[in-house]
Every structure is written in structure tokens, then in C-alpha cells.
C-alpha positions in Angstrom: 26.3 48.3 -146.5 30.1 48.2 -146.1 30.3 51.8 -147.8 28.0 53.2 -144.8 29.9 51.0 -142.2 32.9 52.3 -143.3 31.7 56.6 -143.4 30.8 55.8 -140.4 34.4 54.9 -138.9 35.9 57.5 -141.1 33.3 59.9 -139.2 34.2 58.9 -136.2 38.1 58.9 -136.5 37.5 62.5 -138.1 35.3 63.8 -134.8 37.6 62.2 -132.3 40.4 63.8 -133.7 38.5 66.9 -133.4 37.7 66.5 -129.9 41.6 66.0 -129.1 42.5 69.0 -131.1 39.9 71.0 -129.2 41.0 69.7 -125.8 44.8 70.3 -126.7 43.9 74.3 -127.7 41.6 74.9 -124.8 43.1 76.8 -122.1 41.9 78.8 -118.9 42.8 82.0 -121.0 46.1 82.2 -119.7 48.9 83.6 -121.5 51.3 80.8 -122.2 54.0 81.6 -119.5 55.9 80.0 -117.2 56.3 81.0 -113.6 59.3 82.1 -113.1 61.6 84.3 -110.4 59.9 87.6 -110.1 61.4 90.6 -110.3 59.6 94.2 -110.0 61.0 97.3 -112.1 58.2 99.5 -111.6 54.4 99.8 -110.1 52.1 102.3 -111.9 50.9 104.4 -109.8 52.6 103.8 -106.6 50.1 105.3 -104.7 46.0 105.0 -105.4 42.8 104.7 -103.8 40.2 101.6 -103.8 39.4 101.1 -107.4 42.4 102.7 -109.4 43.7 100.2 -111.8 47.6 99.8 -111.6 50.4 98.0 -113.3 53.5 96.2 -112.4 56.0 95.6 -115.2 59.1 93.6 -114.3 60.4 90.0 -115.5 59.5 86.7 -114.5 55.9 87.5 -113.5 54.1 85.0 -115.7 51.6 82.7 -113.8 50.8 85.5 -110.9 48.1 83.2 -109.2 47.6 86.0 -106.1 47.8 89.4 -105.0 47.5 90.6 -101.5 48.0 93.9 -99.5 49.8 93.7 -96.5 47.1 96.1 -94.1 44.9 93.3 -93.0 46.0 90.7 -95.8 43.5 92.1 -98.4 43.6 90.3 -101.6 43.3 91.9 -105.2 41.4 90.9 -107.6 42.9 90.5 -110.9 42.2 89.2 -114.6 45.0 86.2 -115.5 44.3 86.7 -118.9 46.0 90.3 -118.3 49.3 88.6 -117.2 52.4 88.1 -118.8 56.1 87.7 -117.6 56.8 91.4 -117.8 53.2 93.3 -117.0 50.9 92.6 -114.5 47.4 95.0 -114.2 44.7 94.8 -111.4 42.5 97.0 -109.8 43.0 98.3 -106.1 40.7 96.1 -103.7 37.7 99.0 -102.2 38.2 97.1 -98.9 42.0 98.0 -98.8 42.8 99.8 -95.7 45.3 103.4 -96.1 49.0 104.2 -95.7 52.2 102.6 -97.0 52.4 99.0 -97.3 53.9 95.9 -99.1 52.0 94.1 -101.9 52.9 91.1 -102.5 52.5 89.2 -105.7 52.7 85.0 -105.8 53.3 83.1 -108.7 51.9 78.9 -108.9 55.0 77.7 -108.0 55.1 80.0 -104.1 57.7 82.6 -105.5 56.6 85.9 -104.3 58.1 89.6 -105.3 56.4 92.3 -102.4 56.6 96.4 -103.9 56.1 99.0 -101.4 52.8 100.8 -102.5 50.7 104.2 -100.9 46.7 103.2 -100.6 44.7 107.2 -101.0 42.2 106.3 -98.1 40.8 109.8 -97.5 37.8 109.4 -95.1 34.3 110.1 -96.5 31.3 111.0 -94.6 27.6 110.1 -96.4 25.6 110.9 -93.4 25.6 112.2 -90.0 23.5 111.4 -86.9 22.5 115.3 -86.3 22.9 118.2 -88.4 22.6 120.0 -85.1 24.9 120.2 -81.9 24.7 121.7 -78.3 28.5 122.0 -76.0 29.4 118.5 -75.5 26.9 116.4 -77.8 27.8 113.5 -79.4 27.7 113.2 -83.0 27.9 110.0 -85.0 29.3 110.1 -88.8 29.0 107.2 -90.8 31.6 106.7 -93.8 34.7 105.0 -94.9 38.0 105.0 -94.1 37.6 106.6 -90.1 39.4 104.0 -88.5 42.7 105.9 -88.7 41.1 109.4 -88.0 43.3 111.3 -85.9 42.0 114.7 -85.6 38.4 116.3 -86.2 38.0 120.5 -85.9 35.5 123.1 -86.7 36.4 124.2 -90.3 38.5 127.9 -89.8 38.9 127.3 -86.0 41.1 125.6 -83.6 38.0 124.2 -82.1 38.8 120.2 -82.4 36.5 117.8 -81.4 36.7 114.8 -78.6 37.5 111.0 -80.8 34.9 108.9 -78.6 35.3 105.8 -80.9 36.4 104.9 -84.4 35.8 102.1 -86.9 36.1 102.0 -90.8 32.3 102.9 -91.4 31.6 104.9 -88.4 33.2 107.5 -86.3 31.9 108.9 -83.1 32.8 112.6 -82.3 31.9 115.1 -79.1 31.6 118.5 -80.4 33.7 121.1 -78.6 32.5 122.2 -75.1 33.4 125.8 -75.9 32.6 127.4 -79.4 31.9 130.6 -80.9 30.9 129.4 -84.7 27.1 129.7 -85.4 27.8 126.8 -88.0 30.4 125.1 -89.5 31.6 122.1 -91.3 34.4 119.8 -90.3 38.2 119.5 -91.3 38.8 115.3 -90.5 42.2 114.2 -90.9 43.5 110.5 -91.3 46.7 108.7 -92.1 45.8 109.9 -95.9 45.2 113.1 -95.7 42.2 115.9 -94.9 38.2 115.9 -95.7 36.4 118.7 -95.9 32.9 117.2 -95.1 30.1 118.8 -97.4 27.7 118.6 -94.4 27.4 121.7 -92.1 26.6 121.6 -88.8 24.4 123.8 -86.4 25.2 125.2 -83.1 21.7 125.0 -81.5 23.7 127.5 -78.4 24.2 130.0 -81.0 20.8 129.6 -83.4 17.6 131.8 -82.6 15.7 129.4 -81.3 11.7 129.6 -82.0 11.4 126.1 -80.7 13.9 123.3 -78.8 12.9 121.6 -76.2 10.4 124.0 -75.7 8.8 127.0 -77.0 11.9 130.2 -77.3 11.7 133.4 -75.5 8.2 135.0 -76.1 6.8 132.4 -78.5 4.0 130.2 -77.8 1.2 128.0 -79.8 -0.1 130.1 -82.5 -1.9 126.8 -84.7 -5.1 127.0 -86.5 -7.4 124.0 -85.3 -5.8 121.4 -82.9 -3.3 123.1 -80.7 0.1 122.1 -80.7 1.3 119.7 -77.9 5.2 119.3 -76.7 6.0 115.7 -76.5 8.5 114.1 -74.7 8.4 110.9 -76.2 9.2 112.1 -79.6 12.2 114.4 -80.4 15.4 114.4 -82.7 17.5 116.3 -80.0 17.5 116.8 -76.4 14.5 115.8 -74.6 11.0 117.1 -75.9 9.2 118.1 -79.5 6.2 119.8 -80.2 3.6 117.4 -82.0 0.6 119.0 -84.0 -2.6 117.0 -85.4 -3.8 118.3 -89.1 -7.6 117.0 -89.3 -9.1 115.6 -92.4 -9.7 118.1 -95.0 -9.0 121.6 -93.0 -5.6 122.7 -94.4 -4.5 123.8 -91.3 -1.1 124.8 -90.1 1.0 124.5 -86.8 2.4 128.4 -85.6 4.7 129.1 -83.4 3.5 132.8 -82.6 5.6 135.6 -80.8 3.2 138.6 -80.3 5.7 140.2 -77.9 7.3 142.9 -77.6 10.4 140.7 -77.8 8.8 139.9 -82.0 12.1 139.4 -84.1 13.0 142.4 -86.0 14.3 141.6 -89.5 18.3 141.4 -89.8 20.6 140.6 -92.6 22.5 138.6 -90.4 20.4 135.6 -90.1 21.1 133.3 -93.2 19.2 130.5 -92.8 15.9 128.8 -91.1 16.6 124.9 -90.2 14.6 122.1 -88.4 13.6 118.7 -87.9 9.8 117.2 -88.7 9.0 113.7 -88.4 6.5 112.4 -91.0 2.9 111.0 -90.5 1.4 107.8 -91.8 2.1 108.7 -95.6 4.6 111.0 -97.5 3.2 115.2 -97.5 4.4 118.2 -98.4 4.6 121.0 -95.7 4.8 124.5 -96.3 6.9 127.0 -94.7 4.9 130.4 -94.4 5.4 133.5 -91.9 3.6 136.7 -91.6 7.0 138.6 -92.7 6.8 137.3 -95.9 5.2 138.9 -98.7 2.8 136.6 -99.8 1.4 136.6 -95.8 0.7 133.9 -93.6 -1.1 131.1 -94.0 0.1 130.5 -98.4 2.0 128.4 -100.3 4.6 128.8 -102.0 6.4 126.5 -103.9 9.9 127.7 -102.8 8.9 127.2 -99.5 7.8 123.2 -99.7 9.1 120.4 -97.3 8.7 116.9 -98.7 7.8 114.8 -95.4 8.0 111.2 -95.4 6.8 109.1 -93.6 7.5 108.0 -90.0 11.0 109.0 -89.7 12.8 112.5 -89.0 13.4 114.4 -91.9 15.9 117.5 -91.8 15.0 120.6 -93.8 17.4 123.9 -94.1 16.5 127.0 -96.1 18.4 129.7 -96.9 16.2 132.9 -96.6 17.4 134.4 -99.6 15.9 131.8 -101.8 12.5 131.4 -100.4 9.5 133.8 -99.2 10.4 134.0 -95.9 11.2 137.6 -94.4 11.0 141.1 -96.1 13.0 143.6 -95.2 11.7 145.9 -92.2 9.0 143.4 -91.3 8.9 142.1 -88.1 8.6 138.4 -87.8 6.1 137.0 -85.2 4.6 133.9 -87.2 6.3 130.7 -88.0 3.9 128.3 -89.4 4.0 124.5 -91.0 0.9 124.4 -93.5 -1.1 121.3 -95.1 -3.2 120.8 -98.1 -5.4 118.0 -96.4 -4.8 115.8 -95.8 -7.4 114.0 -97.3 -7.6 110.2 -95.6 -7.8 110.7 -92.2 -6.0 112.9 -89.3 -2.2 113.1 -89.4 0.0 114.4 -86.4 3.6 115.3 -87.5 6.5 116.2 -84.8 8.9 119.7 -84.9 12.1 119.8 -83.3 15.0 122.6 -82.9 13.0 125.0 -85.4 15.9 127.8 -85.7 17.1 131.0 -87.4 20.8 130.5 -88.2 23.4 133.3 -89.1 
């Protein structure tokens, strides 16, 4: 009985001792130093955009407890098991804003070292309100970084556009009163540096149109079943859209017909066909078909399919050498939107600025 009594103490001195070893050894991951005066040598890069990982080497920088960019006071985040009193890495906050500015690094005891550092904030664009403008129309672009924008032009031109209103995400532009380019994209300039946006927009004054806000010279309603119907409650741009009604089950299209004299012949020149559709109840495909094509009017061609969705506007642009579209020496006088279906019930779908761009 006094033998188990006694393992028992002996057990318990043993796991206390334990426990106070383990306390003793268990740190926050820290590297054991001291906070000290700090003193920068060097920052690595010295300039870099949101996300770059950089390095500060120096002495005295052990027990770095915060970072913070001067633009705003945006604070760094940073891993303390990375820091030791000469080397310091953390990563370039997304949120920082651009141009030259001090960053200041604070150890636990308030002293502070600041290096002069360049943030890369190039503006981006990931969507704009219109792929298509008229002389004066406002255009919204949504992004980062366009609170410092300081000039937007034409791409190849010194055609600049009118700053209406700026913010980080979302920069408001009006498009050049007076403009010869049939399209273009846009050269946008900030306190980093130039963007090239990937987007390319339209100038509806320059396009062929086959229908705006309303029908273009010589064409009129061409559609197999319900007729087409302009609408002025629904459009993308300016004031009015055509609407058509597919019925259940009679693949029908909507045309937009030009039997004219004033039919379009066929030209080289024009390098693309663009428009705007807003969806039905459910997702579709469309299908682009003329009677200058050499398949004829009315098929369906899998080169020449637009995925609708549903309820919202959705932008198509083809370029005519990659689709059925217009032979050579055939006149076109047929535009049509074709449906397999649908199947469920009567769907009506919207067109707006249907063009021929060059």
C-alpha cells in the first residue's frame, strides 16, 4: 500500500515537472530576439505590386510587431516566425494604394525604422458597362487601382476621353464627342503607369447599323411566326430594342430583312458582326444565320451559336472570318436569330445595336 502511495507521488512529481518544462519551451513561434533600435540596409524589391513578397534586411529588427504603408495607413501582413534582427519578409497588402511612400516598420517596444518603397498599382479593368458607344456616352469601367487615373484615350489616337468620376473599383468615362475610329480599345494612365485594356469598344456612329434604336436604312421585320416588336422598355443602349416571341416547338427565328435596293453588298472591310440579346426565362442557344452565307438562311451552324442566359443582356461579337456569315459576292439582305424550341412554353428574347463593324 505504501509502494503504490509512494509511485503515485513519484508520478506526479515526474508529470508536474513535465508540465513546467513544457510551459518553459512553449513559445508563440517567435525567434528568440530582442527588440532592439532598427536600422534598414536594404528592402527587396523596392518597388512591387499587391501581393509580391519583399524583404528588409538591416540590424536591430527583432520583435517587428507591425507594418504599415503610409497611402491610407494600410497595414501588412506578416509571419513573426519569419523575423529576426537582421531580415524581415512579408507580402505587399492587395489593398495598398500606388506611388512612392514610407513604410514603416514597429518593433514591441514603439521603435519604428520607415524605408521609402514604390507600390506597381497599374489600373485593371474586368468589365465595362457597354462594349458600345455613341459621341458623348458615358461609359462605366469597373476595376482596381482608378482612383489615380489621370488620362483615358482611344488606343493609336489623340482622341482622350472626359474623367466624369473616379474611385479605386470604378471609373466613369465620356467617350470623345468627335472620333473617326470604327473601334478601339483604351490606353488608361495612372500614377503607375499605362493599361492597355483587352476590351474593345464600338463606335455605334461608325458601325452598319441593321438595327439601334430602330430598324437601319432599308431593313424591316423579316421573322418567321410572331413578328418582331420594338420596345421601349427594354434596351441596352439608347432608347428602344426590338423584342421577338419564339412559340413552343416552331424553331422559328427573328430577321431583320433588307430587300432593297439599298441590300448590303459584300466587302472585305467589314470585320466583325456585334450585338446585344437579352435572355428569356431559361439559358438557349441562338443561332446566327443570313442568306449570304453558304449554308443559307434559316441553319445552324455550330460556329455561329450564342449561349443566351437568362434575364440579363448578354454581348456577342463575331468576327466574320470565323463563322458562316457572308460569301464573297453575295449580297446580304437577311440577318436572322434562330431557335431549336423551345420546348416548355413561349420565350420572347430582346436585340439591341445589331451591327456590322470594320
Amino acid at each position: 500500500m505504501k509502494f503504490n502511495q509512494l509511485a503515485g507521488v513519484s508520478f506526479a512529481v515526474v508529470l508536474t515537472g513535465l508540465v513546467m518544462t513544457s510551459c518553459e519551451e512553449d513559445t508563440d513561434g517567435r525567434p528568440e530576439s530582442k527588440p532592439g533600435n532598427p536600422v534598414a540596409t536594404a528592402i527587396m524589391p523596392d518597388s512591387a505590386a499587391g501581393g509580391t513578397v519583399v524583404t528588409l534586411t538591416g540590424t536591430g529588427l527583432g520583435d517587428i510587431r507591425s507594418i504599415v504603408f503610409e497611402k491610407e495607413n494600410v497595414p501588412a501582413g506578416f509571419q513573426p516566425t519569419l523575423n529576426t534582427d537582421q531580415a524581415l519578409i512579408f507580402r505587399v497588402p492587395d489593398e495598398v494604394v500606388g506611388g512612392v511612400q514610407q513604410v514603416t516598420f514597429t518593433n514591441s517596444e514603439g521603435r519604428s525604422v520607415s524605408v521609402p518603397f514604390r507600390v506597381l498599382a497599374y489600373p485593371t479593368v474586368a468589365e465595362v458597362s457597354n462594349y458600345n458607344f455613341t459621341k458623348g456616352a458615358e461609359i462605366t469601367l469597373t476595376g482596381n487601382n482608378l482612383d489615380d487615373v489621370t488620362s483615358v484615350r482611344l488606343t493609336g489616337t489623340s482622341d482622350a476621353a472626359t474623367i466624369v468620376s473616379k474611385e479605386k473599383k470604378k471609373l466613369v468615362i465620356k467617350m470623345p464627342a468627335n472620333t473617326a475610329v470604327n473601334r478601339a480599345t483604351l490606353d488608361i494612365v495612372n500614377g503607375t503607369g499605362l493599361l492597355r485594356t483587352t476590351q474593345e469598344l464600338t463606335n455605334l456612329d461608325k458601325a452598319y447599323s441593321i438595327f439601334t434604336d430602330a430598324y437601319g436604312a432599308g431593313f424591316q421585320d423579316g421573322s418567321w411566326g410572331d413578328a418582331g416588336a420594338i420596345s421601349t422598355k427594354e434596351f441596352r443602349t439608347g432608347t428602344a430594342s426590338v423584342g421577338k416571341t419564339y412559340q413552343k416547338g416552331n424553331w422559328h427565328l427573328i430577321a431583320f430583312a433588307n430587300w432593297s435596293a439599298s441590300a448590303i453588298s459584300y466587302s472585305p472591310e467589314y470585320t466583325y458582326v456585334a450585338g446585344w440579346i437579352k435572355g428569356a426565362s431559361a439559358d438557349y442557344s441562338l443561332y446566327l444565320t443570313t442568306d449570304a452565307s453558304k449554308a443559307g438562311f434559316g441553319g445552324f451552324d455550330e460556329k455561329n451559336k450564342i449561349n443566351v442566359k437568362a434575364g440579363v443582356w448578354n454581348y456577342f461579337k463575331f468576327k466574320l472570318s470565323d463563322i458562316d456569315f457572308w460569301s464573297a459576292g453575295k449580297k446580304l439582305s437577311q440577318v436572322g436569330f434562330r431557335i431549336q424550341g423551345p420546348d416548355k412554353q413561349d420565350e420572347t428574347f430582346y436585340f439591341d445595336d445589331i451591327v456590322l463593324i470594320k
